[in-house]
DSSP file (Angstrom, degrees, kcal/mol; ACC not computed):
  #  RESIDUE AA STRUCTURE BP1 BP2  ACC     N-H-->O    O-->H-N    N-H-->O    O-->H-N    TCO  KAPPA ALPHA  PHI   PSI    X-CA   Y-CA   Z-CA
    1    1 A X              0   0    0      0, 0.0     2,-0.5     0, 0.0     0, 0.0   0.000 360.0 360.0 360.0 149.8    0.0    0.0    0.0
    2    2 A X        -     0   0    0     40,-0.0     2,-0.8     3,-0.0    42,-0.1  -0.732 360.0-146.6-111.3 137.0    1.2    3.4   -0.8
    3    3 A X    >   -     0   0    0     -2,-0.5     3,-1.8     4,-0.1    39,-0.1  -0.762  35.1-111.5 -93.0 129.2    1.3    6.1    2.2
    4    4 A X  T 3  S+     0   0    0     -2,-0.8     3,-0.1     1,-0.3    -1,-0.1  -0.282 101.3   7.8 -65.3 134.2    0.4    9.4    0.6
    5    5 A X  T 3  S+     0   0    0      1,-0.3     2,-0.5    37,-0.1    -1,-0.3   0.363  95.7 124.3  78.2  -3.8    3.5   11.5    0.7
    6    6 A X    <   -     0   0    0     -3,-1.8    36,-0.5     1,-0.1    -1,-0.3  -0.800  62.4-124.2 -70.3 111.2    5.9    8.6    2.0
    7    7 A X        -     0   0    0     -2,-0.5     2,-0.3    34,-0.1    34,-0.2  -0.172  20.5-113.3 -21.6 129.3    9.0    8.2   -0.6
    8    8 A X  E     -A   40   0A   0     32,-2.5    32,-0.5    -6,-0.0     2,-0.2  -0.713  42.4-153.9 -82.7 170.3    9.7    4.6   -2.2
    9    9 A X  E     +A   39   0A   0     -2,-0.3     2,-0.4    30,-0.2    30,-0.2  -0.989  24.5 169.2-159.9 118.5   12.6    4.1   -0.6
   10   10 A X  E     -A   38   0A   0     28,-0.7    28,-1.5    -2,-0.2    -2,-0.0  -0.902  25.3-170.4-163.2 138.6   15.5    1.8   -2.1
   11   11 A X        +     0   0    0     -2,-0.4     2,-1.0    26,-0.2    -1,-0.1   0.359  60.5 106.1-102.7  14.4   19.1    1.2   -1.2
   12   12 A X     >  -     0   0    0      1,-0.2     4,-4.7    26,-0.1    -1,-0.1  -0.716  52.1-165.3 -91.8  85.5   19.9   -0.9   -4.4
   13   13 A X  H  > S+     0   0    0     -2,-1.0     4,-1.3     2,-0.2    -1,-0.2   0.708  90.9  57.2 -59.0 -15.8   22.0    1.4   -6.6
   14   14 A X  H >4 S+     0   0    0      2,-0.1     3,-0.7     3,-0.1    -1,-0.1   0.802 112.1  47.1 -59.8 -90.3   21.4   -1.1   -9.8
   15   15 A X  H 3> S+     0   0    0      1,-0.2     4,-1.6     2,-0.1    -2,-0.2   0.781 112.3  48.4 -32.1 -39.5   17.4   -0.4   -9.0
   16   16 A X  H 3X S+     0   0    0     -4,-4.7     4,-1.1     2,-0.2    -1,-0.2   1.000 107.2  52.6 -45.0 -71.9   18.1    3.4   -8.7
   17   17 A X  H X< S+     0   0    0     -4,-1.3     3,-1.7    -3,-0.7    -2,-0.1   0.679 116.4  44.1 -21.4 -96.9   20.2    3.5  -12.2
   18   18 A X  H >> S+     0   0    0      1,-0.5     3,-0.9     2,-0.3     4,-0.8   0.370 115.5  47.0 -75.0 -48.6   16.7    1.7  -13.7
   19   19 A X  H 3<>S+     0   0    0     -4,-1.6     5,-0.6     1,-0.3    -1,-0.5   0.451 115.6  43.2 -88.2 -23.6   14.4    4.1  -11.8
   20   20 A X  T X<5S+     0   0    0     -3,-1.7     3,-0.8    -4,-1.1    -2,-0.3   0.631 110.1  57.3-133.2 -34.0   16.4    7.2  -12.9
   21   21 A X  T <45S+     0   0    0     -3,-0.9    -2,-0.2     1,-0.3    -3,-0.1   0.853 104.1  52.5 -82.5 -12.2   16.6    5.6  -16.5
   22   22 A X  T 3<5S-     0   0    0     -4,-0.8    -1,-0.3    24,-0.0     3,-0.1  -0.314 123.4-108.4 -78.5  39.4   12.5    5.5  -16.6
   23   23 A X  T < 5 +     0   0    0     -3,-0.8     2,-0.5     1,-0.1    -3,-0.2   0.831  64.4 159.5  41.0  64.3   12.5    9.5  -15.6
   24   24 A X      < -     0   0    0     -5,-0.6     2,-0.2    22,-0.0    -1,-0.1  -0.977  44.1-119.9-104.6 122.2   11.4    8.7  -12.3
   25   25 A X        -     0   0    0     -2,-0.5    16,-2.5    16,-0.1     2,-1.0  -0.324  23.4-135.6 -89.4 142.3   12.3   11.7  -10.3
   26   26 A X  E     -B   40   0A   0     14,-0.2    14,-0.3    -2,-0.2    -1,-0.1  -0.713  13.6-169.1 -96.0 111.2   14.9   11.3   -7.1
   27   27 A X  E     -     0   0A   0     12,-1.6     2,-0.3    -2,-1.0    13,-0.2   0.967  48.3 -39.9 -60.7 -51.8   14.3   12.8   -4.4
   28   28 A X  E     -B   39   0A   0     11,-1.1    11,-0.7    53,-0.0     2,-0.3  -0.739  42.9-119.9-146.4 173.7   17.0   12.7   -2.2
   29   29 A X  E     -B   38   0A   0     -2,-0.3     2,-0.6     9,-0.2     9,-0.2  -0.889  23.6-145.0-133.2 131.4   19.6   10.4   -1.0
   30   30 A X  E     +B   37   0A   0      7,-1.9     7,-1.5    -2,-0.3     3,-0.4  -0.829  20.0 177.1-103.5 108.2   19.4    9.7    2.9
   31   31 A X        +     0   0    0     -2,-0.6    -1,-0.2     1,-0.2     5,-0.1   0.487  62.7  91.5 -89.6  -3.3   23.2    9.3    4.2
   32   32 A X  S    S+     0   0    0      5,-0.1     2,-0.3     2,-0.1    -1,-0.2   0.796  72.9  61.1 -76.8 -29.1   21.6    9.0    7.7
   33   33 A X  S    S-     0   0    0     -3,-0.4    -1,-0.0     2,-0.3    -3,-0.0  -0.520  94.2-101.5-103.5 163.5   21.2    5.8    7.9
   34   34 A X  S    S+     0   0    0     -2,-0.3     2,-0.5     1,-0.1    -1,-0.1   0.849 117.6  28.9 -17.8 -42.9   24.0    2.7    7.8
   35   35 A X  S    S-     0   0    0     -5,-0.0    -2,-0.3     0, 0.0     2,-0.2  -0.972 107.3-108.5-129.3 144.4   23.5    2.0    4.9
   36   36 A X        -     0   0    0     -2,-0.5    -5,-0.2   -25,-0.1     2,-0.2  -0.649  26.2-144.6 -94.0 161.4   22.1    5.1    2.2
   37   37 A X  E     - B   0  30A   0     -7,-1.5    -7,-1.9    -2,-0.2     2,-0.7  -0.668   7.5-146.5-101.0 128.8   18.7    5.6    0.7
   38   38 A X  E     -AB  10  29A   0    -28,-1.5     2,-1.0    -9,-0.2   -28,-0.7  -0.921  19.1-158.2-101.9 115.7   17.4    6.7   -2.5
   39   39 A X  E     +AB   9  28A   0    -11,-0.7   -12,-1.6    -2,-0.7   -11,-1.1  -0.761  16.3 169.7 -97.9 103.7   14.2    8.5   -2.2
   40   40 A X  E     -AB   8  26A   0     -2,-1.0   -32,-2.5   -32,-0.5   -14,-0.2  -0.751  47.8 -85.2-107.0 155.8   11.8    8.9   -5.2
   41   41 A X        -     0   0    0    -16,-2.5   -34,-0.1    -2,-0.3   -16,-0.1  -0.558  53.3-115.8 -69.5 132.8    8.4   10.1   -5.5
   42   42 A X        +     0   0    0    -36,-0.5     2,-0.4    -2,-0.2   -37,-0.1  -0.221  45.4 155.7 -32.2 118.5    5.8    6.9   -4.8
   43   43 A X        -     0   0    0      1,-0.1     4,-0.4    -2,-0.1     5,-0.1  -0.974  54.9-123.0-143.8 135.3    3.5    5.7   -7.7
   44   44 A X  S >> S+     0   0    0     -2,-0.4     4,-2.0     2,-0.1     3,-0.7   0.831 113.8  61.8 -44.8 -29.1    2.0    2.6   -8.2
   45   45 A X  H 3> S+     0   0    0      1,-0.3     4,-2.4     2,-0.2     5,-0.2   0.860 104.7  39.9 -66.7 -40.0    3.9    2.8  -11.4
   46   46 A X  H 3> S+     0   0    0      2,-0.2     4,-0.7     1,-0.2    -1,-0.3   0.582 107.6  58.3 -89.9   4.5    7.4    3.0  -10.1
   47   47 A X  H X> S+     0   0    0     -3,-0.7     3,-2.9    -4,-0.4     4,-2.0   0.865 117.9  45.2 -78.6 -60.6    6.5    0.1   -7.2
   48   48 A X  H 3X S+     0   0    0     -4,-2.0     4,-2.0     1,-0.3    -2,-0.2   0.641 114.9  46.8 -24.6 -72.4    5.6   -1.9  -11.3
   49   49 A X  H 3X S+     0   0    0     -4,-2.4     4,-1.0     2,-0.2    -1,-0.3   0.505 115.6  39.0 -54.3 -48.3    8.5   -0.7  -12.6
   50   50 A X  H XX S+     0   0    0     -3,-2.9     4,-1.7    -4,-0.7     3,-1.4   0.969 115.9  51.8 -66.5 -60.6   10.9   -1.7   -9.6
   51   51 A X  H 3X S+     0   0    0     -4,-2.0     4,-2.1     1,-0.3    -2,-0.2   0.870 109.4  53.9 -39.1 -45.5    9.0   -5.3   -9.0
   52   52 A X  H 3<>S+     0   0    0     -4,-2.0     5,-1.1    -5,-0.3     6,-0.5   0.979 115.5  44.0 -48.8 -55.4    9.7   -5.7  -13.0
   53   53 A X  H X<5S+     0   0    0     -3,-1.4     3,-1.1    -4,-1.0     5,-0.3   0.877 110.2  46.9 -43.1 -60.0   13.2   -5.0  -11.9
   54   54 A X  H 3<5S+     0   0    0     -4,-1.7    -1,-0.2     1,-0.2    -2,-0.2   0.805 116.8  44.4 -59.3 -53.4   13.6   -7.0   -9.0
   55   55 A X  T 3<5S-     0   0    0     -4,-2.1    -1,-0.2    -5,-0.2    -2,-0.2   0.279 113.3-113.4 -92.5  -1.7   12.1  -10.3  -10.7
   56   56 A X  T < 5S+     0   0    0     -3,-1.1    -3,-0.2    -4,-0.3    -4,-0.1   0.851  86.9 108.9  71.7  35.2   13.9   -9.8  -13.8
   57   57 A X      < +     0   0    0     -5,-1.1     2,-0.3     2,-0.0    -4,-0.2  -0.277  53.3 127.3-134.1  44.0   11.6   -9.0  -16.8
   58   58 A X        -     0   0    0     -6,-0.5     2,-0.3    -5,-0.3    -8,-0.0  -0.863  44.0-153.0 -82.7 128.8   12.9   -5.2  -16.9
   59   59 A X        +     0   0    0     -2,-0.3     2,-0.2   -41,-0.0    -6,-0.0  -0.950  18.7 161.5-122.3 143.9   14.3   -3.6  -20.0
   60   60 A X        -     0   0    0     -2,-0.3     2,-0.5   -38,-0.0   -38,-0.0  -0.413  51.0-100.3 -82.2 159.1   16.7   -0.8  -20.6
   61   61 A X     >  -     0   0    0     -2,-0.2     4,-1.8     1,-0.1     5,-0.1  -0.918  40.2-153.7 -69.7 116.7   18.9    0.9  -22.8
   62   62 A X  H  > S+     0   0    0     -2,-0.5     4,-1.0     1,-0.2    -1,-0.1   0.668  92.5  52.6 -95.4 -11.4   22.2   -0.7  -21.4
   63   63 A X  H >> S+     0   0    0      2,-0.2     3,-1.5     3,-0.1     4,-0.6   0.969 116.4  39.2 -79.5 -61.0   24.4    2.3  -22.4
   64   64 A X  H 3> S+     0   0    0      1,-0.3     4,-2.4     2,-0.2     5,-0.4   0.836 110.8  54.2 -29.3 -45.1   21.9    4.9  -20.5
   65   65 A X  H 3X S+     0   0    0     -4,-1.8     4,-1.3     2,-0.2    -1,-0.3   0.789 114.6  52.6 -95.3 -17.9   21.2    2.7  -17.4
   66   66 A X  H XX S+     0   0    0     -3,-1.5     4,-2.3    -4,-1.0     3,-0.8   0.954 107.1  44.3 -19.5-111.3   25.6    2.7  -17.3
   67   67 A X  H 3X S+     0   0    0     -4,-0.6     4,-1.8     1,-0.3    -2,-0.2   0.573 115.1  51.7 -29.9 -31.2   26.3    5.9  -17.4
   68   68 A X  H 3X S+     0   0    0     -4,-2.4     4,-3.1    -5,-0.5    -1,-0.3   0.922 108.8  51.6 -58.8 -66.9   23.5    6.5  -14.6
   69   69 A X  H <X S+     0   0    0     -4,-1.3     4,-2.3    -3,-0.8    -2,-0.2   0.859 107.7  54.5 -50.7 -40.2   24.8    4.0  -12.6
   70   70 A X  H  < S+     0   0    0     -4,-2.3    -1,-0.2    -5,-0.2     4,-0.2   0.995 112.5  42.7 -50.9 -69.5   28.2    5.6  -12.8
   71   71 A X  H >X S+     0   0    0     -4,-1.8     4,-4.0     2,-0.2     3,-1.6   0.785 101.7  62.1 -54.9 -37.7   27.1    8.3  -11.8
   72   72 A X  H 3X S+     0   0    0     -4,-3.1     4,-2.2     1,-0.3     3,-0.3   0.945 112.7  46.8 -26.9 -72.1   24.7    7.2   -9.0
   73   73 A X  H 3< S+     0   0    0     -4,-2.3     4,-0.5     1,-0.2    -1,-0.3   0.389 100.6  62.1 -72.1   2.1   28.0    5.8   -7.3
   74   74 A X  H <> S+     0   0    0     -3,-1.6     4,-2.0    -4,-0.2    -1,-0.2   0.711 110.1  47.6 -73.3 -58.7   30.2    8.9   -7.9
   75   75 A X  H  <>S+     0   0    0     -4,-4.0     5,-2.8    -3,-0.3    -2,-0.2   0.902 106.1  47.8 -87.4 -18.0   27.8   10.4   -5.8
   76   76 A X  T ><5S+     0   0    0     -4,-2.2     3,-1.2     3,-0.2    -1,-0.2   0.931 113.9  57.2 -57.2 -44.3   27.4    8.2   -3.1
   77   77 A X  T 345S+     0   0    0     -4,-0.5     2,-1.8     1,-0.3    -2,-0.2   0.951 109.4  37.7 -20.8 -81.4   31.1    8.3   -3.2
   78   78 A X  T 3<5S-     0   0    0     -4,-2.0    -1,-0.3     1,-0.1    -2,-0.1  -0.311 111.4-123.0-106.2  56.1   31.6   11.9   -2.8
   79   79 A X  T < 5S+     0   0    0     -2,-1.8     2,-0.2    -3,-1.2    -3,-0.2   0.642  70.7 132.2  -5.9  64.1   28.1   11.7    0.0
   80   80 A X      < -     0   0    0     -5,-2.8     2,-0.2    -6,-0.1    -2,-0.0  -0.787  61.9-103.3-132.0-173.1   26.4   14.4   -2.3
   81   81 A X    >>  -     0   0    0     -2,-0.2     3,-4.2   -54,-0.0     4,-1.3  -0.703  35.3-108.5-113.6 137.6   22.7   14.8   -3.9
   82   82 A X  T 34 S+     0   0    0      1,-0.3   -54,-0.0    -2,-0.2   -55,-0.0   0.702 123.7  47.7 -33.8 -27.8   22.1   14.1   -7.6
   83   83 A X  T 34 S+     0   0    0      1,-0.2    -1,-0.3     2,-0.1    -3,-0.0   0.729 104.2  62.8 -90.8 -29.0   21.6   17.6   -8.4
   84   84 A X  T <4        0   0    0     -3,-4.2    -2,-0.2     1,-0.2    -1,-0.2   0.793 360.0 360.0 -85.0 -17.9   25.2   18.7   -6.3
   85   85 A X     <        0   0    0     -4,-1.3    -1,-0.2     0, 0.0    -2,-0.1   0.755 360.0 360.0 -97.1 360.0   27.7   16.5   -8.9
């Protein structure tokens, strides 16, 4: 169930890449906890869209969902928000 105004919430930087290459917008990344969070706005679409992921009948453009992913980890790297690199 989706709580209005609750983030999806996923700490799987592959599933981020894939979420970011379907224009799913990112909210944040949450360094607070042990391990960090990527926060995007909540849909039924993007729960589809992860589960597709998750279970393995997702497709991409494998150069895009690269070059995402690169980046994704660049900024976890350098602990800064999509929008700061």
């Amino acid at each position: 169930m989706i709580q209005e105004n609750a983030p999806y919430r996923t700490s799987d930087t592959a599933l981020a890449a894939f979420l970011k290459v379907k224009n799913y917008f990112l909210i944040s990344i949450d360094y607070e906890k042990p391990r960090f969070e990527f926060l995007f706005r909540d849909s039924q679409q993007i729960r589809e869209d992860a589960n597709n992921y998750i279970i393995g009948n997702a497709l991409t453009d494998p150069s895009d969902f690269a070059r995402i992913f690169k980046k994704l980890n660049r900024i976890i790297y350098k602990r800064v928000q999509w929008e700061d690199d």
